[in-house]
KEROBA-46545 format. One record per residue: residue in three letters; y, z negated, x negated of N, C-alpha, C, O in turn. Coordinates in steps of 0.1 Angstrom, whole numbers, plus 5000, padded with zeros to 4 digits. Layout:
+-----+------+------+------+-------+-------+-------+------+------+------+------+------+------+
! res ! n.yy ! n.zz ! n.xx ! ca.yy ! ca.zz ! ca.xx ! c.yy ! c.zz ! c.xx ! o.yy ! o.zz ! o.xx !
+-----+------+------+------+-------+-------+-------+------+------+------+------+------+------+
! Ala !    Y !    Z !    X !     Y !     Z !     X !    Y !    Z !    X !    Y !    Z !    X !
...
+-----+------+------+------+-------+-------+-------+------+------+------+------+------+------+
***
This chain:
+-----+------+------+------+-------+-------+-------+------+------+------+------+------+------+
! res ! n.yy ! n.zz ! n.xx ! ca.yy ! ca.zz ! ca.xx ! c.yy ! c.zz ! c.xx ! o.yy ! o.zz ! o.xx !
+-----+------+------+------+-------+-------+-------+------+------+------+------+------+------+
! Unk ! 2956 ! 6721 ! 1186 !  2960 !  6727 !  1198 ! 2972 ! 6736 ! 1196 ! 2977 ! 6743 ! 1206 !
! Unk ! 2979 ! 6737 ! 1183 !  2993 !  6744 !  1182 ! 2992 ! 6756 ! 1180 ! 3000 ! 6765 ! 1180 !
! Unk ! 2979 ! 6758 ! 1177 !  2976 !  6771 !  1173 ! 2971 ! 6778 ! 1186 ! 2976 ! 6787 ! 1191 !
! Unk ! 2964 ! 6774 ! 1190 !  2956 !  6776 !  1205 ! 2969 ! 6787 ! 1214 ! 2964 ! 6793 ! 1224 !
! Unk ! 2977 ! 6788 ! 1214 !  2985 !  6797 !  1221 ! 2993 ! 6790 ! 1230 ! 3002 ! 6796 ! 1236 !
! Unk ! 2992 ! 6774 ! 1233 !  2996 !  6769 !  1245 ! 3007 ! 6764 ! 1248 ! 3012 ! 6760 ! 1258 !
! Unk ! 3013 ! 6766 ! 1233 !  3033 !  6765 !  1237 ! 3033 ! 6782 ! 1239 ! 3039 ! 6786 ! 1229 !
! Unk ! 3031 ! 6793 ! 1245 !  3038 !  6806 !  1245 ! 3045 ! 6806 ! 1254 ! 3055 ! 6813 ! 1254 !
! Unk ! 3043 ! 6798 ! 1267 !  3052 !  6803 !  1279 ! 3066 ! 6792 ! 1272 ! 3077 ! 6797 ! 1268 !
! Unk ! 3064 ! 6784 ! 1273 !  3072 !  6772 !  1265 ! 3082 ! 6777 ! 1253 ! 3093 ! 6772 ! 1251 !
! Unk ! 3076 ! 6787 ! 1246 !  3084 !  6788 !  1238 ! 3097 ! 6804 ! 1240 ! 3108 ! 6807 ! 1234 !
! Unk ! 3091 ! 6809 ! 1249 !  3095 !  6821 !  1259 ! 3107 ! 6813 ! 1266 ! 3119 ! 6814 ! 1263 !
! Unk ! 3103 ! 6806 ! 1274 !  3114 !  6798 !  1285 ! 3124 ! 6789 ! 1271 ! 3136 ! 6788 ! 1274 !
! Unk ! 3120 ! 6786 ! 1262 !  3132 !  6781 !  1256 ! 3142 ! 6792 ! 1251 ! 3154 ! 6790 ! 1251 !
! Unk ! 3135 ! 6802 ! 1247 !  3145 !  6813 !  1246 ! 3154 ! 6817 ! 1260 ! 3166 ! 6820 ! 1258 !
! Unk ! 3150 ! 6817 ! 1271 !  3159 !  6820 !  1282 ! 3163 ! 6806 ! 1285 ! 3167 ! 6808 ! 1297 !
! Unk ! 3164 ! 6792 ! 1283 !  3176 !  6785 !  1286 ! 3182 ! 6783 ! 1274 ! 3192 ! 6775 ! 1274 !
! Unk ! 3179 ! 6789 ! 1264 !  3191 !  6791 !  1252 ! 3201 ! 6800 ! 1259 ! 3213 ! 6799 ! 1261 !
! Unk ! 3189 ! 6811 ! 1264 !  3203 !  6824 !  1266 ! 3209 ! 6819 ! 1278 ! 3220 ! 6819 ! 1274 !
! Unk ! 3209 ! 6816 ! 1287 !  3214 !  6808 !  1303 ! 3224 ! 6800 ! 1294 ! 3235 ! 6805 ! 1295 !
! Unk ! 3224 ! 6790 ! 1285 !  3230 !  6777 !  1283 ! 3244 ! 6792 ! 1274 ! 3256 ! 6790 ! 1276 !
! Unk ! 3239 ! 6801 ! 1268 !  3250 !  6804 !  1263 ! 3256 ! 6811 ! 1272 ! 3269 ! 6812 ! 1271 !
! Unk ! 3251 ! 6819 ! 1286 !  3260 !  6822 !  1292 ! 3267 ! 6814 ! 1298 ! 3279 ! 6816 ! 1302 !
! Unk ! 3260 ! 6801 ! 1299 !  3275 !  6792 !  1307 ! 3284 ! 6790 ! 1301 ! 3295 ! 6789 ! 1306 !
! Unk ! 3282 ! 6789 ! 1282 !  3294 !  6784 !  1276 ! 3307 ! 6797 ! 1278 ! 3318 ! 6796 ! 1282 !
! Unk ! 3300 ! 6810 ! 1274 !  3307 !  6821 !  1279 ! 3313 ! 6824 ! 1292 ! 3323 ! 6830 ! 1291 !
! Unk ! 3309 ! 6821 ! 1304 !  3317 !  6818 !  1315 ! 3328 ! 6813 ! 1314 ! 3340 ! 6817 ! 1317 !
! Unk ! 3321 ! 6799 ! 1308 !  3332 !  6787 !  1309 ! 3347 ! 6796 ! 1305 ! 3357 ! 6797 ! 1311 !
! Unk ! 3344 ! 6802 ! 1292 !  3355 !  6807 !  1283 ! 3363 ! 6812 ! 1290 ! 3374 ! 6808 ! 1291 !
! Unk ! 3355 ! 6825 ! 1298 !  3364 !  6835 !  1307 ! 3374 ! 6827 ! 1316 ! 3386 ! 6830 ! 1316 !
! Unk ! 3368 ! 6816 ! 1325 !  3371 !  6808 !  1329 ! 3390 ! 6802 ! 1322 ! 3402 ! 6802 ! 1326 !
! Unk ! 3384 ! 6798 ! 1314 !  3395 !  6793 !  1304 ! 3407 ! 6801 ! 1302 ! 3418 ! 6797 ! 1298 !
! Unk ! 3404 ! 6814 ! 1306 !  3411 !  6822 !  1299 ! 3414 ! 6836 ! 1311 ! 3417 ! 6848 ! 1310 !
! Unk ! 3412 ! 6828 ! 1321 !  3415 !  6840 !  1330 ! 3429 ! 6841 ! 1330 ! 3430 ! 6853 ! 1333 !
! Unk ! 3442 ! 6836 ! 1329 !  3454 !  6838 !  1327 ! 3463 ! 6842 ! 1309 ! 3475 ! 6843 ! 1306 !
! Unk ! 3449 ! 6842 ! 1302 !  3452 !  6848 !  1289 ! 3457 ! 6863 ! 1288 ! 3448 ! 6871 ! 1288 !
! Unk ! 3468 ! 6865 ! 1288 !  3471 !  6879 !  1287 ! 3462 ! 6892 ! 1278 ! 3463 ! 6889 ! 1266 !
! Unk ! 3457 ! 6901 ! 1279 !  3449 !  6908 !  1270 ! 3433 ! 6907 ! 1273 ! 3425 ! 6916 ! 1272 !
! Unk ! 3430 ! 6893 ! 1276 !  3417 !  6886 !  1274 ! 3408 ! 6898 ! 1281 ! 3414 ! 6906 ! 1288 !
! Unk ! 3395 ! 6897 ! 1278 !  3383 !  6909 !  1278 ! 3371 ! 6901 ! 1284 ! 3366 ! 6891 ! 1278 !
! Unk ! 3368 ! 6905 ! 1298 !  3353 !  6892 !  1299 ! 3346 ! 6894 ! 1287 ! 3348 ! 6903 ! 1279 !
! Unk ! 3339 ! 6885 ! 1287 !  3327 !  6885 !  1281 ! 3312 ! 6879 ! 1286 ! 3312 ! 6867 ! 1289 !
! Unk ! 3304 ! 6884 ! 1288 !  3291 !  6886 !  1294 ! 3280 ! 6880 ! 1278 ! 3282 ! 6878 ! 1266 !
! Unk ! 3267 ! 6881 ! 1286 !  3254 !  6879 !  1278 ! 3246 ! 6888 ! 1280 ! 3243 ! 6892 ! 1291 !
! Unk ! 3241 ! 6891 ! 1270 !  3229 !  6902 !  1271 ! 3212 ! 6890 ! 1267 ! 3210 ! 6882 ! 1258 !
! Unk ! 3204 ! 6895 ! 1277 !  3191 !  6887 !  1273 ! 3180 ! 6891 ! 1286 ! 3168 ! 6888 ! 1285 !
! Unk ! 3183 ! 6895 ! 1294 !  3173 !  6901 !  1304 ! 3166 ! 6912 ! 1301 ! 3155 ! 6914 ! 1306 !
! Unk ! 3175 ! 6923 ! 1292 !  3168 !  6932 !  1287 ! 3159 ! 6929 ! 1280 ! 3147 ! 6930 ! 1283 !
! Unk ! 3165 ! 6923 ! 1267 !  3153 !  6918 !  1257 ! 3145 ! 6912 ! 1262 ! 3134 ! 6919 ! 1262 !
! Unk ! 3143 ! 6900 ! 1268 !  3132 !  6897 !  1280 ! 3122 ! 6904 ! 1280 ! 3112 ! 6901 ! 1274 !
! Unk ! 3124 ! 6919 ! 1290 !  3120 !  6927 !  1300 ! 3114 ! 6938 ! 1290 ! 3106 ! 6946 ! 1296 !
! Unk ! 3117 ! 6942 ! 1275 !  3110 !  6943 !  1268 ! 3103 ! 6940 ! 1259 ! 3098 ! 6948 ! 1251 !
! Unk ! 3102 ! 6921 ! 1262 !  3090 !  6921 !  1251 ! 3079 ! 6919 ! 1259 ! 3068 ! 6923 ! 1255 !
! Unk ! 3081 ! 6911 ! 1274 !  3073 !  6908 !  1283 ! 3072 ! 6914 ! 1294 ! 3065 ! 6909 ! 1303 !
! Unk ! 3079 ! 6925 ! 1297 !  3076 !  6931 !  1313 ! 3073 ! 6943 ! 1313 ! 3077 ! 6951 ! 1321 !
! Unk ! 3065 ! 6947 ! 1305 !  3060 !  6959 !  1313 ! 3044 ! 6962 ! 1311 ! 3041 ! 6973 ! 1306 !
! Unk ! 3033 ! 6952 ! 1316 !  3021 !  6949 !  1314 ! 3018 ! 6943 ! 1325 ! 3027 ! 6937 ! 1331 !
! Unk ! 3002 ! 6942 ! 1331 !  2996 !  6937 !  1340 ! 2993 ! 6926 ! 1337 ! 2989 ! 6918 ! 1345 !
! Unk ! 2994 ! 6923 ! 1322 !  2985 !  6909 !  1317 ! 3002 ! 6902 ! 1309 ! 3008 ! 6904 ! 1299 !
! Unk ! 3003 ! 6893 ! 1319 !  3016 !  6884 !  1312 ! 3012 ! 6877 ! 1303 ! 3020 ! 6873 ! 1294 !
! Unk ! 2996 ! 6871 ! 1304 !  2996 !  6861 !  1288 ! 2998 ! 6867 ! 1281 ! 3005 ! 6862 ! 1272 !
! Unk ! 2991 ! 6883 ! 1280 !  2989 !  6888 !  1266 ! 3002 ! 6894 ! 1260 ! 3005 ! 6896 ! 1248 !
! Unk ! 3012 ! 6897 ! 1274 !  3027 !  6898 !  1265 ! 3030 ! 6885 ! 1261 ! 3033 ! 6885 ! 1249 !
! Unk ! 3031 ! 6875 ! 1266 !  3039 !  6865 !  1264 ! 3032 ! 6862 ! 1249 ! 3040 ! 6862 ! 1240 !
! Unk ! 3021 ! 6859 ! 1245 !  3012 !  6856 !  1232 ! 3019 ! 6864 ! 1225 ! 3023 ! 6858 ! 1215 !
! Unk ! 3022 ! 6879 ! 1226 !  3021 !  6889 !  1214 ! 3041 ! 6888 ! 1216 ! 3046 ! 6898 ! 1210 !
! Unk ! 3047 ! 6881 ! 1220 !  3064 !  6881 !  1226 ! 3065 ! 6876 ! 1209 ! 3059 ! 6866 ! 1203 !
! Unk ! 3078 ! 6889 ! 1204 !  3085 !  6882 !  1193 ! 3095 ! 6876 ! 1195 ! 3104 ! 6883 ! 1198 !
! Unk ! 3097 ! 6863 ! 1193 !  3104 !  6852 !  1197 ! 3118 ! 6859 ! 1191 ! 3128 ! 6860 ! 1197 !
! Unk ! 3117 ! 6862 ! 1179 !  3131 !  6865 !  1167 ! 3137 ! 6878 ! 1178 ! 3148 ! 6883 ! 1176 !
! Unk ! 3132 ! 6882 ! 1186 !  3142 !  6895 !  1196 ! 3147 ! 6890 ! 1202 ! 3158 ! 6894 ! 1205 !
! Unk ! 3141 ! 6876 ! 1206 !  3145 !  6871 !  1223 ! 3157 ! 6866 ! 1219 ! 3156 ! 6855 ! 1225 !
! Unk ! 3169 ! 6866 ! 1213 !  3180 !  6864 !  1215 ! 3193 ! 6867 ! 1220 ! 3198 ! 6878 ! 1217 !
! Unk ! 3200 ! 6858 ! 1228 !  3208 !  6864 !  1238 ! 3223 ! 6870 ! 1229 ! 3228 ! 6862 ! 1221 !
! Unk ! 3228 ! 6878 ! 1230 !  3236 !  6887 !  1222 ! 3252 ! 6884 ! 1237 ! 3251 ! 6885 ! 1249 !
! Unk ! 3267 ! 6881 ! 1228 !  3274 !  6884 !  1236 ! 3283 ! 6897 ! 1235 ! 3286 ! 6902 ! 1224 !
! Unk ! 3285 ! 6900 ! 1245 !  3294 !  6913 !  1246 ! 3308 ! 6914 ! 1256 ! 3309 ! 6908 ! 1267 !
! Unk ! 3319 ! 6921 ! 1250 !  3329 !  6927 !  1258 ! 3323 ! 6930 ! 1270 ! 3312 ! 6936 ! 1270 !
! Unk ! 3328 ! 6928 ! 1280 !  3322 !  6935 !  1293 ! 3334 ! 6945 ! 1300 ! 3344 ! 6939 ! 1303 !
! Unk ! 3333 ! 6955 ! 1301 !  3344 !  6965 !  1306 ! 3356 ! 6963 ! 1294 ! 3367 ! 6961 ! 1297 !
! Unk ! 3353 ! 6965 ! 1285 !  3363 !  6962 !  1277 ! 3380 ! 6970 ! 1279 ! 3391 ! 6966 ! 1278 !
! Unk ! 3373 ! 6988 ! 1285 !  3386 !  6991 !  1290 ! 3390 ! 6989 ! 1298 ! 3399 ! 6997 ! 1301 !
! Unk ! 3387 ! 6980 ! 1307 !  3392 !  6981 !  1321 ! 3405 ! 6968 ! 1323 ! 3407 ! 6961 ! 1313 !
! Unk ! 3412 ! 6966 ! 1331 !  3423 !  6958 !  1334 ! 3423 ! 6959 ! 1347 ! 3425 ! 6971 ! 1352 !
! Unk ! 3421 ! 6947 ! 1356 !  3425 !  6943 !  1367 ! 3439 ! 6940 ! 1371 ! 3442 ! 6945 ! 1382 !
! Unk ! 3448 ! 6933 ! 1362 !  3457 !  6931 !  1358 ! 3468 ! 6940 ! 1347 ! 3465 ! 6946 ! 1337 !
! Unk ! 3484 ! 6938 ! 1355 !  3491 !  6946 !  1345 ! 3488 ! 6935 ! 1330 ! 3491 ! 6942 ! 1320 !
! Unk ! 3484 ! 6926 ! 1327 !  3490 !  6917 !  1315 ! 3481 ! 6922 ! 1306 ! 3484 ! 6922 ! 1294 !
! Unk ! 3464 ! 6930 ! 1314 !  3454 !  6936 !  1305 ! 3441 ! 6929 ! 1308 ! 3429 ! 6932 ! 1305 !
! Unk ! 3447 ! 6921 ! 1312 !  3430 !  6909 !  1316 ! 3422 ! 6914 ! 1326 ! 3427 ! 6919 ! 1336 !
! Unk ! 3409 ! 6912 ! 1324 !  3403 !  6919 !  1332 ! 3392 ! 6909 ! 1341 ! 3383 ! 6913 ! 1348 !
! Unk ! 3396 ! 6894 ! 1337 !  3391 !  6882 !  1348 ! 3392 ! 6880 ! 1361 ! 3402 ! 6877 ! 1367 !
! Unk ! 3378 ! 6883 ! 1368 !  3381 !  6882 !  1378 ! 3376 ! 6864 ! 1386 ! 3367 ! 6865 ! 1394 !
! Unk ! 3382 ! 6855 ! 1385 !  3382 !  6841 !  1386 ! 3372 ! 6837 ! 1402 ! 3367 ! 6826 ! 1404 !
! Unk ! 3372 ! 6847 ! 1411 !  3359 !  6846 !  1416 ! 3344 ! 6848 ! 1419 ! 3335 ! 6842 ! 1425 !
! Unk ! 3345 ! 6862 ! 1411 !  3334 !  6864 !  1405 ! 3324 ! 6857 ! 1390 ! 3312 ! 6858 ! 1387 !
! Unk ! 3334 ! 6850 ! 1383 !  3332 !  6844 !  1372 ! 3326 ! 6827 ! 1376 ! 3319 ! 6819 ! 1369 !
! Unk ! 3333 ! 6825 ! 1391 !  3325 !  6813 !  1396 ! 3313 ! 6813 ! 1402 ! 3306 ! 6804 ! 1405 !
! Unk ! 3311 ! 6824 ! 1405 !  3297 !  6830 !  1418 ! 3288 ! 6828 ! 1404 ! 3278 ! 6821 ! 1404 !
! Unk ! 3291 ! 6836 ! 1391 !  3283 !  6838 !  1380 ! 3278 ! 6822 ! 1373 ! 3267 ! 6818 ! 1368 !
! Unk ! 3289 ! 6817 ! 1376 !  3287 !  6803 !  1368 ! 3279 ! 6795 ! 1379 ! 3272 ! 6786 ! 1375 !
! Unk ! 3279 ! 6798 ! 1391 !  3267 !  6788 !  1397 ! 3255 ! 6795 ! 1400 ! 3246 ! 6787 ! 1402 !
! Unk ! 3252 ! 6809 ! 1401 !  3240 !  6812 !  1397 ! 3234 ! 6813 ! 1381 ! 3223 ! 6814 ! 1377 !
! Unk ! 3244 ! 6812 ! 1375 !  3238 !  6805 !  1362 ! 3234 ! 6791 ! 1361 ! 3223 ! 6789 ! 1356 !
! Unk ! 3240 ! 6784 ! 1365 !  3237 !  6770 !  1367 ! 3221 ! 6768 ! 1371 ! 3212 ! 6762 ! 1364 !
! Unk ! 3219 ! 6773 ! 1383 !  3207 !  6774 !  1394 ! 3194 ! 6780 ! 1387 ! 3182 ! 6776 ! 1389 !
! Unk ! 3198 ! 6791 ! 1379 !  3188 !  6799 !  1368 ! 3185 ! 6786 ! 1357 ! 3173 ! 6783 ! 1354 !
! Unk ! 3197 ! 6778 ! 1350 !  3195 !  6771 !  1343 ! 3186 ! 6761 ! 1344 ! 3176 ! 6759 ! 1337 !
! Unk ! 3189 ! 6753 ! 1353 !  3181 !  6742 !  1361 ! 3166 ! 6742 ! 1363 ! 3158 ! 6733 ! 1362 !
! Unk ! 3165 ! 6761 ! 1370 !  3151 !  6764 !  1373 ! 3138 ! 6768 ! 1359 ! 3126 ! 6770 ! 1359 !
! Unk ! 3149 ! 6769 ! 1348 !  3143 !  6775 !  1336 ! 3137 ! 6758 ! 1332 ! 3126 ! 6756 ! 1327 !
! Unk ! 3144 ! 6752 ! 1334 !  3146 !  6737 !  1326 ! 3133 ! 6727 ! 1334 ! 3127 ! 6717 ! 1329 !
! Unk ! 3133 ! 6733 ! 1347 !  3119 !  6724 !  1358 ! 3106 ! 6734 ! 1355 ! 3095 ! 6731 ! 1360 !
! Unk ! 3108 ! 6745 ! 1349 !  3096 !  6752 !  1343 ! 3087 ! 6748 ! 1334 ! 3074 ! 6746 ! 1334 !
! Unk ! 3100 ! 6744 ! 1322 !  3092 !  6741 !  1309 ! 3088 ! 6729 ! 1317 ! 3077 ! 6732 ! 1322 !
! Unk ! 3092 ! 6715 ! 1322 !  3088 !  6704 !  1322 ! 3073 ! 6706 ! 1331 ! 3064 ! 6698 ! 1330 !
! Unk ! 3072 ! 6719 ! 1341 !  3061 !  6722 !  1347 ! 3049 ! 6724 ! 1335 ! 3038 ! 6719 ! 1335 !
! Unk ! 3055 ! 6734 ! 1326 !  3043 !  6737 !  1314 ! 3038 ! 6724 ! 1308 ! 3026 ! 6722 ! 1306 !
! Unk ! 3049 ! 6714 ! 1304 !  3047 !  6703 !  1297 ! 3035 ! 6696 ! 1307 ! 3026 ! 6689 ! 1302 !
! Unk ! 3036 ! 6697 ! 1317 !  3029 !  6684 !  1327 ! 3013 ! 6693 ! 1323 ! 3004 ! 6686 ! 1317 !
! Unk ! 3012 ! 6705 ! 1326 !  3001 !  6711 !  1326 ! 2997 ! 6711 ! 1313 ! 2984 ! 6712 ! 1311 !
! Unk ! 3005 ! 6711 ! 1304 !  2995 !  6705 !  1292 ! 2988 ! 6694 ! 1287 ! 2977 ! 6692 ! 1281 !
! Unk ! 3002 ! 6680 ! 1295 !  2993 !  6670 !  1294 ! 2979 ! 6666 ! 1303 ! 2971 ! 6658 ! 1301 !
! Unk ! 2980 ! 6676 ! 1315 !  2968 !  6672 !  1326 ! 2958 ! 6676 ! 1316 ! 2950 ! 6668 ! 1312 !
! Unk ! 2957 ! 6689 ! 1311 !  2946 !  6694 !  1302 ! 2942 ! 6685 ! 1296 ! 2931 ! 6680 ! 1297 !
! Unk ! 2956 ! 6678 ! 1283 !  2950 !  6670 !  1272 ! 2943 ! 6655 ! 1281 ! 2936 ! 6647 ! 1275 !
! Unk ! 2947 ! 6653 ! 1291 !  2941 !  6636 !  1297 ! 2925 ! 6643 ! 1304 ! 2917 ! 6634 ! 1307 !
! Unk ! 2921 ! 6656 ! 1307 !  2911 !  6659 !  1311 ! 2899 ! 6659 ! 1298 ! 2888 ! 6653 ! 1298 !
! Unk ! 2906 ! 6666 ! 1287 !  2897 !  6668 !  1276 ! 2896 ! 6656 ! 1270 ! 2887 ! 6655 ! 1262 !
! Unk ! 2902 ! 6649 ! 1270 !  2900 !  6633 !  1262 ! 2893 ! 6624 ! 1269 ! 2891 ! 6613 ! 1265 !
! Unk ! 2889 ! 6628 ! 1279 !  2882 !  6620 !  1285 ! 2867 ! 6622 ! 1286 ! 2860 ! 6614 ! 1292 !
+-----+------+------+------+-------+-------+-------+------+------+------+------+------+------+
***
């Protein structure tokens, strides 16, 4: 069955709550460090990648099958690197970084009741065919 294609959404969605789980650790940081003088957000890139291996087709299996897993990784970046909110240089803004952190959360959660959705539907298959 491993060959059969039927981990692709599964292995897609583990790529985006890798990337989700690393934006929260990255939040967290900003977080940590919104009174660090100099400090630079830092953001995640992973929706693009996403959105080019799998979004631009009528047939999602056949992107998600043909999805190179080795792209789908989430990349961190300086975000506004020149910019400063603050005279100290920091450019944290402590309540947008919480709005981020609980829509991250909520993405995280919903990535996480997906896979266990794919999991169930694979076992209904395997308890159908074994029978």
């Amino acid at each position: 069955m491993t060959g059969t294609g039927a981990y692709n959404y599964i292995n897609v969605l583990e790529k985006a709550c890798d990337a989700s789980w690393t934006r929260n650790s990255v939040i967290a940081n900003n977080i940590a460090n919104v009174d660090t003088p100099g400090y630079k957000r830092k953001d995640v890139q992973f929706e693009d990648y996403l959105l080019a291996e799998v979004g631009y087709t009528d047939s999602l299996d056949d992107e998600v099958a043909g999805a190179d897993l080795d792209s789908l990784n989430a990349t961190t970046y300086t975000d506004y690197a020149t910019v400063s909110y603050r005279l100290d240089g920091n450019n944290v803004d402590i309540d947008t970084e919480s709005s981020e952190l609980a829509k991250n959360q909520i993405k995280y959660y919903t990535l996480l009741d997906s896979v266990s959705q794919e999991f169930s539907r694979l076992q209904a298959v395997a308890k159908t065919s074994g029978s």
